[in-house]
C-alpha positions as CSV (number, residue, x, y, z in Angstrom):
1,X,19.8,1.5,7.3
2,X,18.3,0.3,4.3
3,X,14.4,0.7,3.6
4,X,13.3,-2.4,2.4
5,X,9.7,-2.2,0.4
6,X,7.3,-5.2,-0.1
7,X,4.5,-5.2,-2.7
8,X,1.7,-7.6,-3.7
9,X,2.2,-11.5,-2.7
10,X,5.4,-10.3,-1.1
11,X,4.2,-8.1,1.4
12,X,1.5,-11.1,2.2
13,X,3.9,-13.8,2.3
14,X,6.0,-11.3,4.9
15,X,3.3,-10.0,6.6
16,X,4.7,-6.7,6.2
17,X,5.1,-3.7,4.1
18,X,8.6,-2.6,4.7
19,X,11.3,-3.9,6.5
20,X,14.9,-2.2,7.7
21,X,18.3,-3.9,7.3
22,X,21.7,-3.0,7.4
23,X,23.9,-2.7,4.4
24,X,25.6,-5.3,2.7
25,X,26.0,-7.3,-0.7
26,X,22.2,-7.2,-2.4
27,X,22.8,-11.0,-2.2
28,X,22.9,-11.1,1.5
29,X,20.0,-9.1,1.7
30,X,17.7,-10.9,0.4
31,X,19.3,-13.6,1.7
32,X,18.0,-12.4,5.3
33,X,14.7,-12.0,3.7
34,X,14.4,-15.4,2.6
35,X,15.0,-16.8,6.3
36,X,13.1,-14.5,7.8
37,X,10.1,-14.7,5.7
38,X,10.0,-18.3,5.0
39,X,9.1,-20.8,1.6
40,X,6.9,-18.9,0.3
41,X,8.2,-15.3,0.5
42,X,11.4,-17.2,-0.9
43,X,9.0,-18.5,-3.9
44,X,8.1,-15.4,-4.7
45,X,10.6,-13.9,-4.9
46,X,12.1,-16.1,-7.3
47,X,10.2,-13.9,-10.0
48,X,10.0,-10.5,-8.5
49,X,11.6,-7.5,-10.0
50,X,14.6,-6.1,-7.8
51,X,14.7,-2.0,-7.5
52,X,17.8,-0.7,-5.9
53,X,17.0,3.2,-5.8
54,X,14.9,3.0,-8.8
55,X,17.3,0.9,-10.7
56,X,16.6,-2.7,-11.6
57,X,19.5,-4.7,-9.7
58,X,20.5,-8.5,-10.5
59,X,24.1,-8.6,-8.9
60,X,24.3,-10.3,-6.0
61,X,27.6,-8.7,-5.2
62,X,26.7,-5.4,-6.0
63,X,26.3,-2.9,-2.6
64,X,23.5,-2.0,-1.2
65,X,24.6,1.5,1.2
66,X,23.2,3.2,3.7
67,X,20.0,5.2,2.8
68,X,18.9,2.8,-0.1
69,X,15.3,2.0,-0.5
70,X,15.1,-1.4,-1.8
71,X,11.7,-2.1,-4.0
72,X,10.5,-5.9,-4.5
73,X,8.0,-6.0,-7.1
74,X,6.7,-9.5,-7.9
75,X,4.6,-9.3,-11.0
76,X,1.4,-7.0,-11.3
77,X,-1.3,-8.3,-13.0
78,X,-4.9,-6.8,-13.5
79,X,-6.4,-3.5,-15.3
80,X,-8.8,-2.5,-17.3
């Protein structure tokens, strides 16, 4: 399986923290997310970071295995 995380406006727009998913093309991932979560996860994530293992990702064709963690990071803002 692959461990999906959700942060910030993601993980409110999901209603979640994490999710599980089998592997596939990074594409068809988030693909799956988008359905399942609906417009506004979807708008989100349209500007979120996407962390493969610690590594920024932007392929949609690249392969996401078994035992990835997945990170989506829309962006942070706040601080002092």
């Amino acid at each position: 399986m692959v461990r999906v995380r959700l942060f910030a406006a993601l993980r409110d727009a999901a209603g979640t923290s994490e999710v599980h998913l089998d592997p596939g093309p990074l594409g068809d991932l988030l693909d799956l997310l988008k359905n399942r979560f609906g417009a506004r996860f979807t708008e989100v994530l349209g500007y979120a970071s996407v962390m493969v293992d610690g590594e920024r990702r932007t392929d949609p064709a690249r392969q996401v295995d078994d035992g990835a963690e997945v990170a989506l990071l829309p962006p942070f803002s706040g601080g002092a």
